[in-house]
C-alpha positions as CSV (number, residue, x, y, z in Angstrom):
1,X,-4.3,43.5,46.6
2,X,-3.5,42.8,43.3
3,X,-6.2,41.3,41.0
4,X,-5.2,37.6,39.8
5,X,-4.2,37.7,36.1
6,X,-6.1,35.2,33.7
7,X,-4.5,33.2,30.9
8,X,-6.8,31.0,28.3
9,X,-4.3,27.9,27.5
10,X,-5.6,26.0,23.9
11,X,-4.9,22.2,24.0
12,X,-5.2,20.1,26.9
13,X,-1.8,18.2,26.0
14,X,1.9,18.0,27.8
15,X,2.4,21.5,26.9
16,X,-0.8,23.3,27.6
17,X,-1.3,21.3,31.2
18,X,2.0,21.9,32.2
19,X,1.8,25.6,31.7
20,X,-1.8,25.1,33.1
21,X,-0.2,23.5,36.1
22,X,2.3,26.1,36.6
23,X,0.1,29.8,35.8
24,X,-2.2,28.0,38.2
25,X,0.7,27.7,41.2
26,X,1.5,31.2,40.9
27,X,-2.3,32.8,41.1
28,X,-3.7,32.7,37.5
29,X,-7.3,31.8,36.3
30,X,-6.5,29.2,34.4
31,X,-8.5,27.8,31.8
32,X,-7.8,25.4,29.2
33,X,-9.7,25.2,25.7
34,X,-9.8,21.8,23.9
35,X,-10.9,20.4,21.1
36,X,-11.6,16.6,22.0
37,X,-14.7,15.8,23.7
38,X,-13.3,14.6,26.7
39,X,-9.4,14.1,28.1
40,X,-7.7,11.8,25.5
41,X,-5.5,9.3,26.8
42,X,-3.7,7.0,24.8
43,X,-0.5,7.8,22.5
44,X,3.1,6.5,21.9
45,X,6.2,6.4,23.8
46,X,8.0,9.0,24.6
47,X,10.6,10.1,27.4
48,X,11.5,12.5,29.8
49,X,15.3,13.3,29.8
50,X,17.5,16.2,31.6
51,X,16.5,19.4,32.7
52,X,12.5,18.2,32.3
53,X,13.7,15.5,34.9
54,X,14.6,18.5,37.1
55,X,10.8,20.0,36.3
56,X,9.0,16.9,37.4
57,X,11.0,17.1,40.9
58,X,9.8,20.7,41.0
59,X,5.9,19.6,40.6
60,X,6.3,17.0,42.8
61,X,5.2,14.5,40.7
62,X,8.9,12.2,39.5
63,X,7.7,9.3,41.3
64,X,4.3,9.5,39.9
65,X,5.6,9.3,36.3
66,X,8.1,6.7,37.1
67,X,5.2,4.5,38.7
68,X,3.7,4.5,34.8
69,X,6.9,3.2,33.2
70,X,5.7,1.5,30.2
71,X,8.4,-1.6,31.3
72,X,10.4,-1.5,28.2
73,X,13.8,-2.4,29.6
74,X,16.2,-1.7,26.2
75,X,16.3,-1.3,22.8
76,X,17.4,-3.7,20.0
77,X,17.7,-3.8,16.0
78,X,16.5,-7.2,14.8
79,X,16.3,-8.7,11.4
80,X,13.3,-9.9,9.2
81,X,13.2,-12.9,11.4
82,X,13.1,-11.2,14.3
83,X,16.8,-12.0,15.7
84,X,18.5,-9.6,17.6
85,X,21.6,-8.0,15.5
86,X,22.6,-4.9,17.9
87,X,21.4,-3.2,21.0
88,X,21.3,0.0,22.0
89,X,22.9,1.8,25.0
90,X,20.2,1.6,27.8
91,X,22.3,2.8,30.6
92,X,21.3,5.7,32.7
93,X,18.3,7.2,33.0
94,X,18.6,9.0,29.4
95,X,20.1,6.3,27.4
96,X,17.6,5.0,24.5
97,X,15.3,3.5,26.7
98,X,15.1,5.9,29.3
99,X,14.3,5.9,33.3
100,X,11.6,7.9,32.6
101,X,10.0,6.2,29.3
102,X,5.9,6.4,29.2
103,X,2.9,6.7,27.1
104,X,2.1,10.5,25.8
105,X,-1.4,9.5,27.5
106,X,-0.1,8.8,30.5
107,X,2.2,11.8,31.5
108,X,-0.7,14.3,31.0
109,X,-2.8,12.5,32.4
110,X,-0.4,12.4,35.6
111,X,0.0,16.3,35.2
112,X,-4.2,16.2,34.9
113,X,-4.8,14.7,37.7
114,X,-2.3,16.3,40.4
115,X,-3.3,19.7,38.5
116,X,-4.0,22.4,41.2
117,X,-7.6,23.5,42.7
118,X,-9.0,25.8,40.2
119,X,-8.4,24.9,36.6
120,X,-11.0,25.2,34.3
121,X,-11.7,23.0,31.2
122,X,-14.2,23.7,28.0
123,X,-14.0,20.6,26.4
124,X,-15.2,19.9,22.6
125,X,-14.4,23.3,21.8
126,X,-11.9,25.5,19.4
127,X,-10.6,29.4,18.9
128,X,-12.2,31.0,15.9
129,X,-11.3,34.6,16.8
130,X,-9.0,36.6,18.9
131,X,-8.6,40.2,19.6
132,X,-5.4,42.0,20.9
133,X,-5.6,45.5,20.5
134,X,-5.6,48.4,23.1
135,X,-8.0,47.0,25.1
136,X,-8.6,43.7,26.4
137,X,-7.2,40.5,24.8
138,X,-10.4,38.2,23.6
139,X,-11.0,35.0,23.1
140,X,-14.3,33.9,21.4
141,X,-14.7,30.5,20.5
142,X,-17.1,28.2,18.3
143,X,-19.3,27.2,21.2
144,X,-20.2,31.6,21.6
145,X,-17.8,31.9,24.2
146,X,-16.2,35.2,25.3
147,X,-13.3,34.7,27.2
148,X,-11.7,38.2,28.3
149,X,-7.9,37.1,29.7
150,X,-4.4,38.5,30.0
151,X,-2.6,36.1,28.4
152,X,-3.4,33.3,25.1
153,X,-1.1,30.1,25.4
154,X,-0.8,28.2,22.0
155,X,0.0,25.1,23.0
156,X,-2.1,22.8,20.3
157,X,-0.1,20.5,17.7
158,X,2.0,21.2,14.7
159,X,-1.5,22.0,12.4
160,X,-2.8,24.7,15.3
161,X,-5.7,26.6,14.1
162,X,-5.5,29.2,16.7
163,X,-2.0,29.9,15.5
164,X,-2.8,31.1,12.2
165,X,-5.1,33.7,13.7
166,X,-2.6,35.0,15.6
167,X,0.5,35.1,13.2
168,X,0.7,36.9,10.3
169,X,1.1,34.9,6.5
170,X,5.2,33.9,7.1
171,X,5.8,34.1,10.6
172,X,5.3,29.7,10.5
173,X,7.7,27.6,8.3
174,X,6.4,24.0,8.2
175,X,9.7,21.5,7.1
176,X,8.0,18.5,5.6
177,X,10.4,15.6,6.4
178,X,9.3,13.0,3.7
179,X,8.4,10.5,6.2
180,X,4.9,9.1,6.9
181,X,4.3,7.2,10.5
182,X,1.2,5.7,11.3
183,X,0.6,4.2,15.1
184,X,-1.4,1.9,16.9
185,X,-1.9,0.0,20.0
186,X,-2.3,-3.8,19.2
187,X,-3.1,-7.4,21.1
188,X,0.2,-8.6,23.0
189,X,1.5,-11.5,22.2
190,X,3.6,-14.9,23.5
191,X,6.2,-13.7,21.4
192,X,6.4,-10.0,22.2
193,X,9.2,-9.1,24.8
194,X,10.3,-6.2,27.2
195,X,12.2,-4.6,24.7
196,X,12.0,-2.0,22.1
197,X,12.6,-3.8,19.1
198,X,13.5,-2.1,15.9
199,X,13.6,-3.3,12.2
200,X,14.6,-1.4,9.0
201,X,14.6,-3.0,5.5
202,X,14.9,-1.8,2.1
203,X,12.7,0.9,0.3
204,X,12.7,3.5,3.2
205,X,10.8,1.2,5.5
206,X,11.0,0.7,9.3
207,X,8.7,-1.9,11.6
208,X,8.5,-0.9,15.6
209,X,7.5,-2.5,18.1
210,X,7.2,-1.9,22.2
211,X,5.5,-2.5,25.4
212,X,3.3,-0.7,27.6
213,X,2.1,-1.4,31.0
214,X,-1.5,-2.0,30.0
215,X,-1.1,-5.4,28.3
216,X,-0.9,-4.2,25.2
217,X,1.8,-3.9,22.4
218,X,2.4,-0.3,20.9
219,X,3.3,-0.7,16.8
220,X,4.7,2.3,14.4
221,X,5.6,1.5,11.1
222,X,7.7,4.2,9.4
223,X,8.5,4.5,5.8
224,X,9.9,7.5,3.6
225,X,9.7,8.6,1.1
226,X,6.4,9.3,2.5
227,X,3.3,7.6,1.8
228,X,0.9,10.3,0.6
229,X,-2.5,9.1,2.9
230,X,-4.0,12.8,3.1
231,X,-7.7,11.9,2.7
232,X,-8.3,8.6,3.1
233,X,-10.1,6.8,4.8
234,X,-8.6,3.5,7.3
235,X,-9.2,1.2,4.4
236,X,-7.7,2.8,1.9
237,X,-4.8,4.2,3.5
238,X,-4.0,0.8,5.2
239,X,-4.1,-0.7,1.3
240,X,-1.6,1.7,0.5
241,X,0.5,1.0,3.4
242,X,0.1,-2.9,2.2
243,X,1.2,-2.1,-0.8
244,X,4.6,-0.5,0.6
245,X,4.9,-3.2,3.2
246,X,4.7,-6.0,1.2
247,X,7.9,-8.3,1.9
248,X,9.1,-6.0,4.8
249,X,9.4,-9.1,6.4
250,X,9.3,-9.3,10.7
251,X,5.8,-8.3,12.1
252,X,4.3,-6.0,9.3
253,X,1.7,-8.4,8.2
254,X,0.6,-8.6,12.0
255,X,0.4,-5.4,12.4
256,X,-1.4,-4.1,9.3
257,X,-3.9,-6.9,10.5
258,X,-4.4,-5.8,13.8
259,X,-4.8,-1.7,12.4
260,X,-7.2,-2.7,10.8
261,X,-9.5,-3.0,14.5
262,X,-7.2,-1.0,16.5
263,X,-9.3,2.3,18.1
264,X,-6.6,4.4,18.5
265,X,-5.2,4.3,14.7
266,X,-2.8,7.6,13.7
267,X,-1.5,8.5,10.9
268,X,1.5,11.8,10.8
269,X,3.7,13.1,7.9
270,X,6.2,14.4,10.1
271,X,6.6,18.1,9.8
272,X,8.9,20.5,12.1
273,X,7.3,23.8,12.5
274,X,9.9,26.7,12.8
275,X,9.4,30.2,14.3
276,X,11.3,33.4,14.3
277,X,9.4,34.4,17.3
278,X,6.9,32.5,19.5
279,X,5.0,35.6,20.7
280,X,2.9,38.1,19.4
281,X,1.5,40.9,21.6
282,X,-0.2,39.2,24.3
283,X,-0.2,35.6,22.8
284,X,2.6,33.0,22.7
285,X,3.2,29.3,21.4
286,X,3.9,26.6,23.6
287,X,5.0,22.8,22.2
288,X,4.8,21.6,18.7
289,X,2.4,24.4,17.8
290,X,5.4,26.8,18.3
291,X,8.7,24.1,17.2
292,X,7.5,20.9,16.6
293,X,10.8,18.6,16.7
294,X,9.0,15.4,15.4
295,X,9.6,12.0,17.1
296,X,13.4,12.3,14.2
297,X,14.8,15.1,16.5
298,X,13.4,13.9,19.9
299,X,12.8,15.4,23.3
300,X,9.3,17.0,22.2
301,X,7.9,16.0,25.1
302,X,10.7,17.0,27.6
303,X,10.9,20.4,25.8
304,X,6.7,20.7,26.5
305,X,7.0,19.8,29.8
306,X,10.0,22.6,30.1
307,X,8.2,25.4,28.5
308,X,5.6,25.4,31.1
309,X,7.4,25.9,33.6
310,X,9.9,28.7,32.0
311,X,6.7,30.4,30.9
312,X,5.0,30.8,34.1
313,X,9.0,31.7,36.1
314,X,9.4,34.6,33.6
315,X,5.9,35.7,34.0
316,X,6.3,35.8,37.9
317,X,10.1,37.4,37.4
318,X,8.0,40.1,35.2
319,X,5.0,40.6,36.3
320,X,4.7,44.6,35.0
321,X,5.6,43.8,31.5
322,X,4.3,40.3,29.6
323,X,6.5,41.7,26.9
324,X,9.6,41.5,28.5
325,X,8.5,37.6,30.2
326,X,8.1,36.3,27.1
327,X,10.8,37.5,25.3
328,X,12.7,36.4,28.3
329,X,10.7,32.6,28.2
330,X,12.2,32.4,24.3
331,X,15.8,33.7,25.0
332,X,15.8,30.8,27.6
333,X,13.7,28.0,25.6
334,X,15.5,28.9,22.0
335,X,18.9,27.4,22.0
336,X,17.3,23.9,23.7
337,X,14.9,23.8,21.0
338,X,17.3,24.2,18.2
339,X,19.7,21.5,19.8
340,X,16.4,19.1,18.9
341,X,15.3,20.6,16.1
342,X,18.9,20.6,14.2
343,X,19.2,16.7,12.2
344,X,22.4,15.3,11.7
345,X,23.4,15.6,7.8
346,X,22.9,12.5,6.1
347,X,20.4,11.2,8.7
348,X,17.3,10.7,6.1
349,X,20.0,8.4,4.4
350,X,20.9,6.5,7.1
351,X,17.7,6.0,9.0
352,X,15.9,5.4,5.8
353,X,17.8,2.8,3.3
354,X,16.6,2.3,-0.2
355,X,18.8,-0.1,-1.4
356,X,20.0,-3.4,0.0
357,X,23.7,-2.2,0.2
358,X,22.8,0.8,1.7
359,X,20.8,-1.2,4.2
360,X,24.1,-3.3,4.5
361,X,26.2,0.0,5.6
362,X,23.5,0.9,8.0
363,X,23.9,-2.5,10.0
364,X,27.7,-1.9,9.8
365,X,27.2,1.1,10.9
366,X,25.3,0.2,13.8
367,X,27.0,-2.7,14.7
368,X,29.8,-0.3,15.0
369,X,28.2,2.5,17.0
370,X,26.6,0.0,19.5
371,X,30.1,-1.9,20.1
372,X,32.2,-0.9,23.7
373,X,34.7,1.1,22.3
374,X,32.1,3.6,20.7
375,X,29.3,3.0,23.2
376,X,30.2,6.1,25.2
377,X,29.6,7.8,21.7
378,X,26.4,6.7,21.3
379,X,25.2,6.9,24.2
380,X,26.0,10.9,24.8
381,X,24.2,10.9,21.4
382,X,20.9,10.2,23.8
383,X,21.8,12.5,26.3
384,X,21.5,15.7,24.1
385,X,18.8,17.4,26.9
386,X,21.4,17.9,29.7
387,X,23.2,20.7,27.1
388,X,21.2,23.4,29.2
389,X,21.4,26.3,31.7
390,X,19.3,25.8,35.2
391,X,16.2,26.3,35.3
392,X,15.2,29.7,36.2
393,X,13.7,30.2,39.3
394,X,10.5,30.6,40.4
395,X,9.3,33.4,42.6
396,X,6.9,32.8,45.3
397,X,3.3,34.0,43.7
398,X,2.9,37.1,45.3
399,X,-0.4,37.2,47.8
């Protein structure tokens, strides 16, 4: 009987569980390397739209993800006051709020908890060295561990560590976008609704805000030109952020008040990470560490939830030649992740006004694209993840 195959996955995210989840279905030792102390839940919206629909069904767990709907019920632009001024096509279950709309926190920790019997976890821990030669591929990390194993999965964030041992200088392009968004989870209030409201002013600037199901109110503010934060400390950086802020109008003064206490404060300059190639030898990228799409392009967790799955059905399709699976898992994953990673011309312009009349051809423009004759436009514009083949399939693990 053949011996089962072992895989080391690095980051305990979408990505990494769901290729955890999946290795694990078809026979591998599975463990899973990450650097937090402990499972981190928590995290921002986002969605799970087309063929990653089809992947929940597949794991079984559809219903358990719908069950954590964060309750937003639509999307709306408002003014500085707050009134609504458009609303954005919600029908279907991938319009811009879609069926399937939850915390990042709460998918994995769905996929986490209906993982299969066997998954190991080294918690607090990071990849300092790895060794693919002739022999063996090793993994030694900084707590002195020696992890011998058949297969490295990458599937950390856009500023992955263990992916700079692995590739050589060139093989990652980082795209800094020129926009800075820092998140947080803040006190509900009387005044906060079901909706995802949405306001953008002058200078580059936009103000979030949304529900969750834990009686809480998630916040973003956006802004770009960036704000350049690297190294400071909350204080500071949420003077800065004052400083850009000031007469935004809307919620910003609330919410710049409540970052100050929130626990769960992040602050991203959004970068997309492009690759020619995901895999090198025995090692392969999975998530944002490989093409980070940024919350601009969308779909990032949908496309981490996907790769998972097409990772471990080309492994089982190939189980003589990892070469040949994982070149196969990237002729499959490539054209969907370009389709997210590929901006509209013009969008920095649009999303991001600096003047007040290009903020008055923005709310033209969106009164526009939101009205029914052009609804059917806009709302295929939020159905970008159906444009892909079936999902491979996935062979029965061999016993």
């Amino acid at each position: 009987m053949q011996q089962p195959r072992t895989v080391v996955v690095s980051g305990a995210s979408i990505a990494g569980l769901s290729a955890a989840f999946w290795l694990r279905k078809q026979g591998w030792n599975v463990s899973v390397i990450e650097r937090a102390d402990s499972f981190r839940d928590g995290g921002q919206n986002v969605d799970v739209r087309g063929v990653a629909r089809d992947v929940l069904h597949r794991m079984g767990l559809f219903d358990a993800v719908k069950a954590q709907n964060t309750t937003e019920t639509g999307a709306v632009f408002v003014d500085r006051n707050g009134s609504v001024t458009a609303e954005l096509p919600s029908d279907g279950p991938d319009g811009a709020t879609a069926e399937l709309e939850i915390l990042r926190g709460d998918l994995a920790r769905v996929i986490h908890d209906h993982l299969p019997d066997g998954v190991e976890f080294l918690y607090g821990d990071t990849i300092t060295e790895v060794t693919d030669g002739s022999g063996p591929l090793q993994v030694i990390t900084a707590g002195h561990r020696t992890l011998p194993c058949d297969l490295l999965v990458i599937a950390e964030g856009v500023r992955s560590t263990t992916r700079e041992l692995v590739f050589p200088p060139g093989a990652v392009t980082s795209d800094d976008l020129d926009v800075s968004m820092v998140f947080g989870t803040i006190p509900r209030t009387g005044d906060d609704t079901t909706t995802w409201r949405w306001h953008t002013t002058t200078r580059g600037r936009q103000i979030h805000l949304r529900p969750d199901p834990h009686g809480t109110t998630r916040a973003m503010l956006c802004c770009s030109p960036a704000v350049d934060l690297a190294g400071l400390d909350r204080a500071q950086a949420l003077t800065r952020l004052r400083q850009r802020f000031a007469n935004a109008g809307w919620q910003a003064p609330r919410i710049l008040d409540d970052f100050t206490s929130t626990d769960d404060l992040y602050i991203d300059q959004l970068t997309q990470i492009r690759m020619a190639t995901w895999h090198r030898g025995r090692t392969v990228t999975a998530g944002d560490a490989g093409w980070c799409v940024t919350p601009m392009g969308g779909g990032g967790a949908s496309l981490a939830l996907t790769s998972g799955y097409v990772l471990a059905a080309q492994l089982a399709a190939h189980p003589d030649s990892t070469e040949n699976a994982l070149a196969d898992y990237e002729t499959w994953m490539r054209p969907l992740v370009d389709q997210f990673q590929t901006l509209p011309r013009g969008w920095k312009r649009f999303a991001y006004p600096q003047t007040a009349t290009g903020l008055k051809i923005r709310h033209i423009a969106s009164k526009a694209l939101t009205s029914r004759p052009l609804r059917p436009l806009t709302d295929k514009l939020t159905q970008a993840a159906h444009i892909s083949p079936p999902l491979p399939d996935m062979p029965r693990p061999s016993s």
